[in-house]
C-alpha positions in Angstrom: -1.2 2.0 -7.6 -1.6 -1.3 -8.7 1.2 -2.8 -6.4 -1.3 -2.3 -3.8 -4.0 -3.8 -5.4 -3.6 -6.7 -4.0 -3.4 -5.9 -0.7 -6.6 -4.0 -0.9 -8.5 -7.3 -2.1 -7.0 -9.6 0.6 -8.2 -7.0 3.0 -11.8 -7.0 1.4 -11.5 -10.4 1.4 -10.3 -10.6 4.9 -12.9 -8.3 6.6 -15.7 -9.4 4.5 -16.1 -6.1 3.0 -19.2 -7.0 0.4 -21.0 -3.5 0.6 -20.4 -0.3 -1.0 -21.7 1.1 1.9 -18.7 0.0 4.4 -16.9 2.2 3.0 -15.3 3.6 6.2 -14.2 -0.2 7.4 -12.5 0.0 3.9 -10.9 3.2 4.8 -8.7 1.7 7.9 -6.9 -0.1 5.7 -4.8 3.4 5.9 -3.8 2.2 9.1 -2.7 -1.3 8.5 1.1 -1.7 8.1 3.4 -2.3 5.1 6.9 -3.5 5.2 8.2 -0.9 2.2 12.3 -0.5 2.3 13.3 -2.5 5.0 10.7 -0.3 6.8 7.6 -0.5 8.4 5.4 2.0 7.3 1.3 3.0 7.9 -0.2 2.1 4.3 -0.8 5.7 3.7 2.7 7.0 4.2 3.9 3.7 2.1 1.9 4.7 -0.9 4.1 8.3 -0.2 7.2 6.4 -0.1 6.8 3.9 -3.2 4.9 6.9 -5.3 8.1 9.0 -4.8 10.4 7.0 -5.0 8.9 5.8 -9.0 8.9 9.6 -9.8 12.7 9.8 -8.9 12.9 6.4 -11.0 12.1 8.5 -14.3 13.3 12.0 -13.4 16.7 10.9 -11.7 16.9 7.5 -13.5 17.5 5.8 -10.6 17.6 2.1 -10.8 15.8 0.5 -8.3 11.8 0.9 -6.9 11.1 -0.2 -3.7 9.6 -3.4 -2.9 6.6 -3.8 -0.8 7.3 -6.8 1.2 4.8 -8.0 3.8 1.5 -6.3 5.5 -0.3 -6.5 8.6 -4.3 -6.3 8.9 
C-alpha cells in the first residue's frame, strides 16, 4: 500500500488532520479521486485496481503495474 502513502499524507496535510480522533474526515479520503490506468477511479476502487493488478504481476507474470497518476481532494 505504500504507493498511496503519499497521497494519504498530502491529504492529512491538506485538511489539517492533527487528531486521532478525526478519524472519519480521514475516512473520505475513500472518496477523493485517483487517476490509475488512464482512468479515473474513487480511491477505494483504485486500491482494487492497482492491488489486483500486482497479484496478476506475480501469478501471470505480467509486465507492467499500473501507475497512479494524479488525485483530486
Amino acid at each position: 500500500m505504500e504507493p498511496f502513502r503519499p497521497i494519504v499524507d498530502d491529504y492529512i496535510l491538506t485538511k489539517k488532520i492533527d487528531k486521532i480522533e478525526n478519524k472519519q474526515e480521514l475516512q473520505k479520503i475513500l472518496n477523493t479521486k485517483l487517476k490509475i490506468n488512464n482512468r479515473h477511479e474513487y480511491f477505494e476502487n483504485a486500491i482494487k485496481v492497482y492491488v489486483k493488478q500486482c497479484l496478476n504481476f506475480l501469478d501471470k507474470n505480467v509486465t507492467y503495474i499500473y501507475q497512479i497518476e494524479g488525485y483530486e481532494f
